[in-house]
C-alpha positions as CSV (number, residue, x, y, z in Angstrom):
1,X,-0.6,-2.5,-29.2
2,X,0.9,-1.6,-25.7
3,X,3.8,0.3,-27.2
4,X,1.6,2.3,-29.5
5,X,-0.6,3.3,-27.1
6,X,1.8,5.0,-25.0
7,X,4.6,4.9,-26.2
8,X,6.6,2.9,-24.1
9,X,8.6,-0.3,-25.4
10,X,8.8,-3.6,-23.3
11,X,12.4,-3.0,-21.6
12,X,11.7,0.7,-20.8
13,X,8.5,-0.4,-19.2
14,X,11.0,-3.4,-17.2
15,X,13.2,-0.8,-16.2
16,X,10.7,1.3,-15.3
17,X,9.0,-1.5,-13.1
18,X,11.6,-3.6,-11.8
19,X,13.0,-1.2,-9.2
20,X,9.9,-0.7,-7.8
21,X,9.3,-4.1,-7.6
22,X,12.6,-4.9,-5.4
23,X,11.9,-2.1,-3.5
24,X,8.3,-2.9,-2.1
25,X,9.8,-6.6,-2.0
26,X,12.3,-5.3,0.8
27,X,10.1,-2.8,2.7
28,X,7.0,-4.9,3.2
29,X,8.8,-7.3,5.3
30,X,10.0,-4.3,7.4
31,X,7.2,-2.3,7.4
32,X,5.3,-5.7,8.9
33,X,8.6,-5.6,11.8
34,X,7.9,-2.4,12.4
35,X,4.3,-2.2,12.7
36,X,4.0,-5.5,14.6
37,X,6.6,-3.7,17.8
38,X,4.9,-0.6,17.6
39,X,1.8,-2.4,17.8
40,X,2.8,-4.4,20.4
41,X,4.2,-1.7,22.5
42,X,1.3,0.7,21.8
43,X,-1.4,-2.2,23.0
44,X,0.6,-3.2,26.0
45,X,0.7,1.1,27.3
46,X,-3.0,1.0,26.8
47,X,-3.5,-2.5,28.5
48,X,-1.5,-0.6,31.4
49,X,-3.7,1.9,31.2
50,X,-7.1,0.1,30.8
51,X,-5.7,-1.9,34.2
52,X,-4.8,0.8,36.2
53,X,-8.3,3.0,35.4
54,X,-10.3,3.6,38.9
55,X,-13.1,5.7,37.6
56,X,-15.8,3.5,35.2
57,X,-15.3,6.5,33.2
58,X,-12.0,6.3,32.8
59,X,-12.1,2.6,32.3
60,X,-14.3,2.2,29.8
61,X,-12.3,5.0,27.5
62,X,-9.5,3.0,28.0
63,X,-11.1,0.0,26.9
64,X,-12.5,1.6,23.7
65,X,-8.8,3.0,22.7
66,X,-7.2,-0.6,23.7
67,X,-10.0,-1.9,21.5
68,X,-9.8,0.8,18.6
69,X,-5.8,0.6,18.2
70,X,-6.1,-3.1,18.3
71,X,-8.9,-3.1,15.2
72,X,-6.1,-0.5,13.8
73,X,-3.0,-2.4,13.8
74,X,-5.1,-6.2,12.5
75,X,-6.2,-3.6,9.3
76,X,-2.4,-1.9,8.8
77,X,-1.2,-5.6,9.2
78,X,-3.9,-6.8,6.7
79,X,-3.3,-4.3,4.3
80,X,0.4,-4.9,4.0
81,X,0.0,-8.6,3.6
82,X,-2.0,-7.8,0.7
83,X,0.0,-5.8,-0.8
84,X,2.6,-8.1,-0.3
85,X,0.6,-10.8,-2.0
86,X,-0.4,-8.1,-5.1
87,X,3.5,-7.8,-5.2
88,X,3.9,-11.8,-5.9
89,X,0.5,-11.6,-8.4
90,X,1.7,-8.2,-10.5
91,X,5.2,-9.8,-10.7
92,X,3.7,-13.0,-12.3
93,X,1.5,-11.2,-14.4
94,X,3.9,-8.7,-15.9
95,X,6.5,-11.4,-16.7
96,X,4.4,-13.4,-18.6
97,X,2.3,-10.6,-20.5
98,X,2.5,-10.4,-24.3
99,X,3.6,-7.4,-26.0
C-alpha cells in the first residue's frame, strides 16, 4: 500500500533515508560540542558582566540576559537531545515497518 500511494518502492525509500540518518547521527553529537562551549563561553562574559555592574540598573539587565541566555542554551540543548533520541526511535521504526 505504501508503494502505491506514492510511488516509491522500499529500497528507494532506504536510500532515500539512510543518508540522512548517518548524517544527523554525526552532527548531533557536534552540534551538542558546539553549543555546550559557546554556551559556556557566552554565560561566563555575561557572569563577568553581571559582576562587574555598579549601577542597580545596569545590574539587574545583566542579570536578566545571564538569566535569558541560560533558559536559551538548557532549550537548544534539550531540543537536540531529542532529536537525538527521535533519531534512535525513527531508525527502529523504519527498519522494522512492513511494506
Amino acid at each position: 500500500m505504501f508503494q502505491t500511494l506514492i510511488g516509491i518502492t522500499s529500497a528507494e525509500m532506504t536510500k532515500i533515508i539512510n543518508p540522512i540518518i548517518e548524517v544527523c547521527k554525526i552532527l548531533v553529537p557536534a552540534l551538542l560540542a558546539v553549543v555546550g562551549a559557546v554556551g559556556a563561553i557566552f554565560c561566563i562574559l555575561l557572569g563577568v558582566k553581571y559582576a562587574r555592574a555598579s549601577e542597580p540598573q545596569e545590574h539587574e539587565n545583566a542579570k536578566k540576559s545571564l538569566q535569558h541566555a541560560i533558559v536559551g542554551f538548557v532549550l537548544i540543548f534539550v531540543l537536540l537531545i531529542m532529536l537525538q533520541v527521535g533519531i534512535t526511535i525513527f531508525t527502529d521504526w523504519w527498519q522494522g515497518y512492513a511494506y
